[in-house]
C-alpha positions in Angstrom: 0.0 0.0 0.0 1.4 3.6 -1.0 1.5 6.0 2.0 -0.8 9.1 1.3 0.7 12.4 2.8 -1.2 12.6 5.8 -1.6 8.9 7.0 0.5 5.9 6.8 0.7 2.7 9.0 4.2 2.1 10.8 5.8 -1.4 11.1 3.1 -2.4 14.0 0.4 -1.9 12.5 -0.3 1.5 14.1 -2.2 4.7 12.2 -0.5 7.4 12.1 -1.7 10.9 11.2 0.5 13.8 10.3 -1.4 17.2 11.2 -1.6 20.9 10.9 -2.9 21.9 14.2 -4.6 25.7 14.1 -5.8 26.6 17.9 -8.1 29.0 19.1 -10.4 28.6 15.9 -13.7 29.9 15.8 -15.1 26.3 16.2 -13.6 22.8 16.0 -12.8 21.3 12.8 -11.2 18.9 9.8 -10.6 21.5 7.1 -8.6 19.9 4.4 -5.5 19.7 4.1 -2.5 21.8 4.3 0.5 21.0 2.4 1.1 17.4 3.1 -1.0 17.1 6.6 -4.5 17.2 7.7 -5.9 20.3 8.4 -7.6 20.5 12.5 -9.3 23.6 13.5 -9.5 23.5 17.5 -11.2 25.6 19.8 -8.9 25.7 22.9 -5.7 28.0 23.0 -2.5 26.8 22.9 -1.9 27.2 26.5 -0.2 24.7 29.3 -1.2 22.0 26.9 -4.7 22.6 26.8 -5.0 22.1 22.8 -3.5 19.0 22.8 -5.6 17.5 25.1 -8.4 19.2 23.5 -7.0 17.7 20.2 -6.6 14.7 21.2 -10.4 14.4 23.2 -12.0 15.9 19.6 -10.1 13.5 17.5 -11.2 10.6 19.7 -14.4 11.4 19.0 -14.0 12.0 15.3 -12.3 8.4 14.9 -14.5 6.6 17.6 -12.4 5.2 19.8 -10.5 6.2 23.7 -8.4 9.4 23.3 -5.5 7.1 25.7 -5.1 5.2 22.3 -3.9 8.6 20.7 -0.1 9.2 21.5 0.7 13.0 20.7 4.1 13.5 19.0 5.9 17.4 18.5 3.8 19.0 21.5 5.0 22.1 21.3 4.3 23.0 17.4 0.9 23.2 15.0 2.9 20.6 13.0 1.9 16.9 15.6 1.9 13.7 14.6 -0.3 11.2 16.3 0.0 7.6 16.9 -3.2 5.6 17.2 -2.3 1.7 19.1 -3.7 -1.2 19.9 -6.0 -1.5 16.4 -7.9 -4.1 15.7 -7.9 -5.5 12.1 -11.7 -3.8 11.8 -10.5 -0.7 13.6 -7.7 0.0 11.3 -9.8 -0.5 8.2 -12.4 1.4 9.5 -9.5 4.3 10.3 -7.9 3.9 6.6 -11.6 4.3 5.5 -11.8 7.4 7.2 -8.6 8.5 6.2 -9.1 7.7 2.3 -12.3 9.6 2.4 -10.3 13.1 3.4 -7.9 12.7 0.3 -8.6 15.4 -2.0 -11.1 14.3 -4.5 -12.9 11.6 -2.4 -16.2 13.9 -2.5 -16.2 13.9 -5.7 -15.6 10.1 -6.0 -18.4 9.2 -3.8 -20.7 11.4 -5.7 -19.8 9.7 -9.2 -20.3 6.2 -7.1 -24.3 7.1 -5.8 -25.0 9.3 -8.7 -25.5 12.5 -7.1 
């Protein structure tokens, strides 16, 4: 499998996510990408480590699964990389899934697929 510029698997089996972290955004979000990383818009300031854990709590709940799973890399910059463990082989495909539909173009892929 080719690595796409914001996700790749390492030799565990472990996701992991390259990011482009903006803090104190208007409103939590995914918003593209940004060079070769996802895009995350957060809410909490980049204070006493306040956005990563906010960071890592919001993308827990994006991907569905226990934000101790998530294991924050570069702390101290809007460039992170996360590491998500202990996958099951249903989890990770579900994650890829999720991944591969934030590509550029996926939209537009699923649209020609239901005929929208």
């Amino acid at each position: 499998m080719s690595d796409s510029p914001f996700y790749s698997l390492d030799n565990q089996g472990n996701l992991v996510l390259r990011l482009h972290v903006l803090p104190r955004a208007s409103r939590d979000a995914i918003d593209g990408l940004h060079g070769p990383r996802l895009k995350v818009r957060i809410t909490a300031p980049p204070v006493e480590g306040r956005a990563n854990d906010h960071l890592t709590r919001y993308l827990a709940g994006e991907l569905g699964i226990g934000s101790s799973r998530i294991h924050l890399i570069g702390e101290h910059s809007r460039e992170k990389t996360l590491r998500i463990s202990a996958l099951s082989p249903p989890e990770r495909e579900r994650l890829l899934d999720w991944c591969r539909r934030r590509q550029p173009g996926a939209l537009r892929d699923e649209t020609k697929k239901t005929g929208s």
